[in-house]
C-alpha positions in Angstrom: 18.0 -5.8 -9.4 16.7 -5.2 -5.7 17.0 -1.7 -4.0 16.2 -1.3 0.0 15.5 1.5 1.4 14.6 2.0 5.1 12.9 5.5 6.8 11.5 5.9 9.8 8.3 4.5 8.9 8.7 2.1 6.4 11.3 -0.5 4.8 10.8 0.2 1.1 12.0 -2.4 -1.4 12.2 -2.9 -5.4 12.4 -6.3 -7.1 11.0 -6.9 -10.6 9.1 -4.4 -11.1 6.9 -4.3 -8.3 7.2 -1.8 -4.7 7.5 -3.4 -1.2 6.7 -1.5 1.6 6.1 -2.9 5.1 5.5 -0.6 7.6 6.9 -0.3 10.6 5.7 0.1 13.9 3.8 3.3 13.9 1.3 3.8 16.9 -0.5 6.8 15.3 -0.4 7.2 11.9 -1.7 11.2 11.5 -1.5 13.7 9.0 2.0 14.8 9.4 3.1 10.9 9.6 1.2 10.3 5.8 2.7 13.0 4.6 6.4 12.1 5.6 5.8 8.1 4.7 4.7 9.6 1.1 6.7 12.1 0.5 9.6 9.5 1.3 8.1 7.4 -0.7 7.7 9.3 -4.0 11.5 10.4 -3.7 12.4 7.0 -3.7 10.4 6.8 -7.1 11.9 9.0 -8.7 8.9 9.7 -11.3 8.0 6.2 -11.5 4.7 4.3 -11.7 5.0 1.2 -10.3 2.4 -1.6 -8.5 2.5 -1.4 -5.0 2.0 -4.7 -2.2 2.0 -2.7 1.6 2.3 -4.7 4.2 0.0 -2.8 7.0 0.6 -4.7 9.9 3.0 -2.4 11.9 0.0 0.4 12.0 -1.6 0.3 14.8 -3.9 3.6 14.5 -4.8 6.1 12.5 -6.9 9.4 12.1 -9.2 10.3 9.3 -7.0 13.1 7.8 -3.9 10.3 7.8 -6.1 8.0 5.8 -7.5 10.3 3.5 -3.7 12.0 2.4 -2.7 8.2 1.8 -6.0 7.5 -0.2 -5.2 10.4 -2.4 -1.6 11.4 -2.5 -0.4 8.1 -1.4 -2.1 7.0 -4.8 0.9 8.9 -6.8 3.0 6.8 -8.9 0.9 3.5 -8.2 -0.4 1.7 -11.0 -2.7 -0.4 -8.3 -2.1 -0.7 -4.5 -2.1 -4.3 -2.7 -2.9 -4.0 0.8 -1.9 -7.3 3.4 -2.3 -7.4 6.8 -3.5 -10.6 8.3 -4.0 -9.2 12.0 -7.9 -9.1 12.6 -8.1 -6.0 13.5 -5.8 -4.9 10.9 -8.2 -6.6 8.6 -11.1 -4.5 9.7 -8.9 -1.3 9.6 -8.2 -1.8 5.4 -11.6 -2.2 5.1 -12.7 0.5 6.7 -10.3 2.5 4.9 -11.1 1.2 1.5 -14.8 2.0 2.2 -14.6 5.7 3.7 -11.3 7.2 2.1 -11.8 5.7 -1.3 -8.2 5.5 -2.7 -7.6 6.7 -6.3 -6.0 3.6 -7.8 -7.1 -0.1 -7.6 -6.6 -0.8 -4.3 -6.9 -4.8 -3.0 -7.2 -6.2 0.5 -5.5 -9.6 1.7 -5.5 -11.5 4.6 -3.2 -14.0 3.0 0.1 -12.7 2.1 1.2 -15.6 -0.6 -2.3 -15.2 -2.2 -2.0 -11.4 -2.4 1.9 -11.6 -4.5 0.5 -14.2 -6.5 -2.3 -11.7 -7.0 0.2 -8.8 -7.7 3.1 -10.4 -9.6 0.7 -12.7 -11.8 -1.4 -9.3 -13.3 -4.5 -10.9 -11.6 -5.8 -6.9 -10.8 -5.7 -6.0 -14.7 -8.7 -8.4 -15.1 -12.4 -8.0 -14.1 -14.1 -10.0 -11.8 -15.0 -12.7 -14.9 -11.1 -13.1 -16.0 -11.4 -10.4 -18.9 -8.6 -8.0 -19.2 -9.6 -4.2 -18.0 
């Protein structure tokens, strides 16, 4: 069964087991921003662990105390965190945030949005780089 939910930041949706969240248009993504897209978020979940694909491409900017609340308490209730956003820039922002805010979970960056589900929904991120299972 799919549920949408839509905020003011975020379209949120359930299907099989796995969390969609594409963001929407958010200029500055600061500390009080994280903390509303999260706390959203974990109401939604209602205690659950799920995986997580996020589609990054509607934020535009961000400050390091926005970044580092998502890294950690934007790692609640995520089994492992898919990040897509096929933007350049975009690109270099993920990895920038992957390298300095060091999220708790497995966290994954794609450029390519079908290889990044397949990723996800085929349990690709429960293996090591050599194909064994973690």
């Amino acid at each position: 069964m799919e549920s949408v939910v839509e905020t003011d930041y975020f379209v949120y949706r359930q299907e099989a087991g796995i969390i969609y969240l594409r963001y929407k248009t958010i200029a500055f993504l600061d500390l009080s921003v994280a903390k509303a897209i999260v706390s959203s978020r974990l109401k939604i979940q209602d205690g659950l662990v799920y995986p997580i694909f996020c589609d990054t491409r509607g934020i535009r900017d961000s400050t390091k105390a926005g970044r580092d609340y998502l890294a950690r308490e934007g790692s609640a209730l995520a089994e492992v965190i898919v990040l897509f956003d096929d933007r350049e820039m975009g690109g270099f922002m993920v990895d920038f945030f992957m390298l300095r805010n060091n999220p708790l979970v497995p966290t994954f960056n794609f450029k390519d949005k079908e290889e990044a589900l397949q990723f996800l929904k085929g349990g690709l991120w429960k293996t090591d780089y050599y194909g064994t299972k973690r």
